[in-house]
LUMPA-915405 format. One line per 3 residues: for each residue x, y, z of C-alpha. Coordinates in nm, 2 decimals. Layout:
# residues N
X:Y:Z; ...;
END
This chain:
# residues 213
14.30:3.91:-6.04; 14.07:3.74:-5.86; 14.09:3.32:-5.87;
13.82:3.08:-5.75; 13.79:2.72:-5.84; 13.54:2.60:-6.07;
13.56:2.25:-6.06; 13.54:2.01:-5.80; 13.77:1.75:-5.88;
14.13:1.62:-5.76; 14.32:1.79:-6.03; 14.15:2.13:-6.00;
14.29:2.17:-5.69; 14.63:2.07:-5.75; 14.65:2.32:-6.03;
14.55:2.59:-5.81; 14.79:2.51:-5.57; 15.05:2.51:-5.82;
14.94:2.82:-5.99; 14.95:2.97:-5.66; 15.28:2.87:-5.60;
15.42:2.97:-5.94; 15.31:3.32:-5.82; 15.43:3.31:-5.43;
15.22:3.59:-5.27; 14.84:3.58:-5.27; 14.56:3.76:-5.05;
14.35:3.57:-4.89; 14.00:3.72:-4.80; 13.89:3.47:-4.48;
13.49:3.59:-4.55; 13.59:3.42:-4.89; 13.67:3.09:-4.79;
13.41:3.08:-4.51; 13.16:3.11:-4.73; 13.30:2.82:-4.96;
13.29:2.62:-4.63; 12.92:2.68:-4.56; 12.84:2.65:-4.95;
13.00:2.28:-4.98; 13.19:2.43:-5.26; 13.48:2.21:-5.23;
13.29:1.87:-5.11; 13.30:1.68:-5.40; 13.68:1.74:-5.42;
13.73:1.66:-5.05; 13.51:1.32:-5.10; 13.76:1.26:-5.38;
14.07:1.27:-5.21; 13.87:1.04:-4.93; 13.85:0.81:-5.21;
14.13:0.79:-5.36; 14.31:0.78:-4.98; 14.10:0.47:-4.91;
14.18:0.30:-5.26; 14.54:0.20:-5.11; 14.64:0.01:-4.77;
14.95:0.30:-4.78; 15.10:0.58:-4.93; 15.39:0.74:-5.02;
15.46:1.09:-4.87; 15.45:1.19:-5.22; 15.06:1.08:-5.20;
15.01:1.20:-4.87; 15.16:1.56:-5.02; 14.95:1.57:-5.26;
14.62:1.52:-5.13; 14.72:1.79:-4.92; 14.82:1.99:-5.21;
14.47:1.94:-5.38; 14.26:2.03:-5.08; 14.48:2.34:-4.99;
14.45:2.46:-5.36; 14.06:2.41:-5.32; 14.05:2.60:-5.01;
14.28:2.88:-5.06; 14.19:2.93:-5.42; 13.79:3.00:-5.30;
13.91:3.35:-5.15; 14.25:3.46:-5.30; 14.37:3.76:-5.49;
14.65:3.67:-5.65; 14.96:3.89:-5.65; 15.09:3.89:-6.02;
15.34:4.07:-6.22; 15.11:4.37:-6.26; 15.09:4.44:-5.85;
15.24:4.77:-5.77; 15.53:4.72:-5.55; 15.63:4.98:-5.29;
16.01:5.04:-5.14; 16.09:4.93:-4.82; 16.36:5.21:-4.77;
16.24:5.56:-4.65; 16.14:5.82:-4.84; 16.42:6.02:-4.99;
16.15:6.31:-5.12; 16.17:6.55:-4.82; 15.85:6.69:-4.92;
15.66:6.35:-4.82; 15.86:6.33:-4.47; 15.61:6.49:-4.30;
15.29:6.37:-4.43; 15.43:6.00:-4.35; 15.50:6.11:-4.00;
15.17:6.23:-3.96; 14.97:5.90:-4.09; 15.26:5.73:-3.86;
15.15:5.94:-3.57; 14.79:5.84:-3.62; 14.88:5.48:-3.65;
15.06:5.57:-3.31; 14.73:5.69:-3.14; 14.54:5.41:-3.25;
14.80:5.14:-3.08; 14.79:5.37:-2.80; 14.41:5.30:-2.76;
14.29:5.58:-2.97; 14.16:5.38:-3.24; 13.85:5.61:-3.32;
14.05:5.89:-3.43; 14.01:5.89:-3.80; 14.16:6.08:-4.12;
14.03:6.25:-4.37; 14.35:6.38:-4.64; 14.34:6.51:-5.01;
14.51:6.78:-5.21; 14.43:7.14:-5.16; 14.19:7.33:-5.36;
14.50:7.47:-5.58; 14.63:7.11:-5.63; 15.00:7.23:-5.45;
14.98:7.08:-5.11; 14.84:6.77:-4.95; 14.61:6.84:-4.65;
14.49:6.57:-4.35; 14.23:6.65:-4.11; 14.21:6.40:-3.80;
13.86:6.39:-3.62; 13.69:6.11:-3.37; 13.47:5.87:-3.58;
13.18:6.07:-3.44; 13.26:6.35:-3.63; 13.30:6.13:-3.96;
13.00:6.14:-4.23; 12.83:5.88:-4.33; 13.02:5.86:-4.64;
13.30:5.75:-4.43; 13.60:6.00:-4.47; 13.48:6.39:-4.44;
13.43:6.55:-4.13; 13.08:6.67:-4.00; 13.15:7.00:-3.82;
13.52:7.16:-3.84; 13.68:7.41:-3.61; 13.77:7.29:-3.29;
13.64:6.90:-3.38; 13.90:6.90:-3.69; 14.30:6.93:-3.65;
14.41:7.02:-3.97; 14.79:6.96:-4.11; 14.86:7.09:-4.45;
15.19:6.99:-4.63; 15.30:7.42:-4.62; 15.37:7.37:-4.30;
15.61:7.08:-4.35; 15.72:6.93:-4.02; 15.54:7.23:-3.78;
15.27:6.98:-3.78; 14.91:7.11:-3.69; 15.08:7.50:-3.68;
15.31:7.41:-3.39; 15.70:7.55:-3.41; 15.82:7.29:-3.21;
15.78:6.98:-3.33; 16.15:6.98:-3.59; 16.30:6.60:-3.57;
16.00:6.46:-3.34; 15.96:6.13:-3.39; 15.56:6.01:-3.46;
15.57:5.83:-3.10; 15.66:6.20:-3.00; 15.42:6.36:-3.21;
15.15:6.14:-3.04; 15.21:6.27:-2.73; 15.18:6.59:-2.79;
14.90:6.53:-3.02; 14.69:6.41:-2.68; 14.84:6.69:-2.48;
14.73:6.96:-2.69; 14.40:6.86:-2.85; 14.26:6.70:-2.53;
13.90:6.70:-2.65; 13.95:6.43:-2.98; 14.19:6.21:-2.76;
13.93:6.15:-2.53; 13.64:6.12:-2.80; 13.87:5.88:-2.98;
13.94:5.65:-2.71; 13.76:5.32:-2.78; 13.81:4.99:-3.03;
13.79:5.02:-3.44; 14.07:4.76:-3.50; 13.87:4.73:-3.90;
13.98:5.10:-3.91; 14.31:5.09:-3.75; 14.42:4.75:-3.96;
14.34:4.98:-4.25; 14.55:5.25:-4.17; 14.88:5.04:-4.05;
14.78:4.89:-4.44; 14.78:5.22:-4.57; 15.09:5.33:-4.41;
END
């Protein structure tokens, strides 16, 4: 549900504020409300508050909160997504479906790489061609199409986990109980070629995946 304020005036903005905090979580998109700052989209509400502030020698905190209120609601309501009681809401407790362990630990490793400096290493996952087990390829950015997600040339530019393997991630036998700090490690000891072409800066990329996680 996307909310932006159509009026201009004192109220508006107090009711967006309010609605907001009726609902207590929101989204805010920054590129949103920059661009109501440059359009002068809340100016006439701003000049209003001015002029109703200058209309008394002094106010009450009450006054003072609610001006605040208004140009908050004005501001925040110009680039908000608005978590409501349709938002899907995920568990913070761990996974009790063994079969999902392991794919977790490998978007975890990733997300381990990328803090580590490795933040052009990307993912391309899906389901299997018979629809029984979830795959993830991991390739450098430079090996990433333009469509964003599949890789241009496989083999050795591609390491491939698939969900058969459970936790012998990328085919390896001894990788039982590691931890995806641990897998990390040995991720850059034993594909050496896409840790080095995945050294660099994507934090868009990287924000995204501690997001997906």
């Amino acid at each position: 549900m996307n909310m932006v304020t159509r009026k201009h005036d004192f109220k508006s903005g107090s009711d967006v504020y309010r609605f907001l905090l009726d609902r207590g979580s929101a989204f805010v998109h920054i590129d949103a409300i920059d661009r109501a700052f440059v359009s002068g989209r809340a100016r006439r509400g701003l000049a209003r508050v001015l002029k109703l502030s200058g209309s008394k020698e002094s106010h009450s905190r009450e006054d003072v909160a609610g001006f605040h209120r208004a140009i908050a609601g004005w501001i925040l309501g110009a680039g908000a997504d608005i978590i409501g009681d349709e938002a899907e809401v995920y568990p913070v407790s761990p996974s009790q479906d063994p079969g999902r362990e392991p794919c977790i630990r490998v978007l975890s490793m990733v997300a381990e790489l990328h803090k580590a400096g490795y933040q052009r290493l990307r993912i391309a996952a899906g389901i299997s061609g018979n629809g029984f087990y979830w795959r993830c390829m991991v390739t450098p950015s430079d090996n990433v199409s333009s469509n964003g997600w599949e890789p241009i040339n496989w083999g050795r530019d591609v390491a491939v986990y698939t969900s058969v393997d459970e936790d012998q991630y990328f085919a390896w036998t001894d990788t039982h109980g590691k931890t995806a700090r641990q897998l990390a490690a040995c991720f850059i000891e034993r594909f050496p070629g896409l840790a080095r072409r995945a050294i660099g800066r994507d934090r868009a990329y990287a924000g995204w995946d501690i997001g997906a996680l």
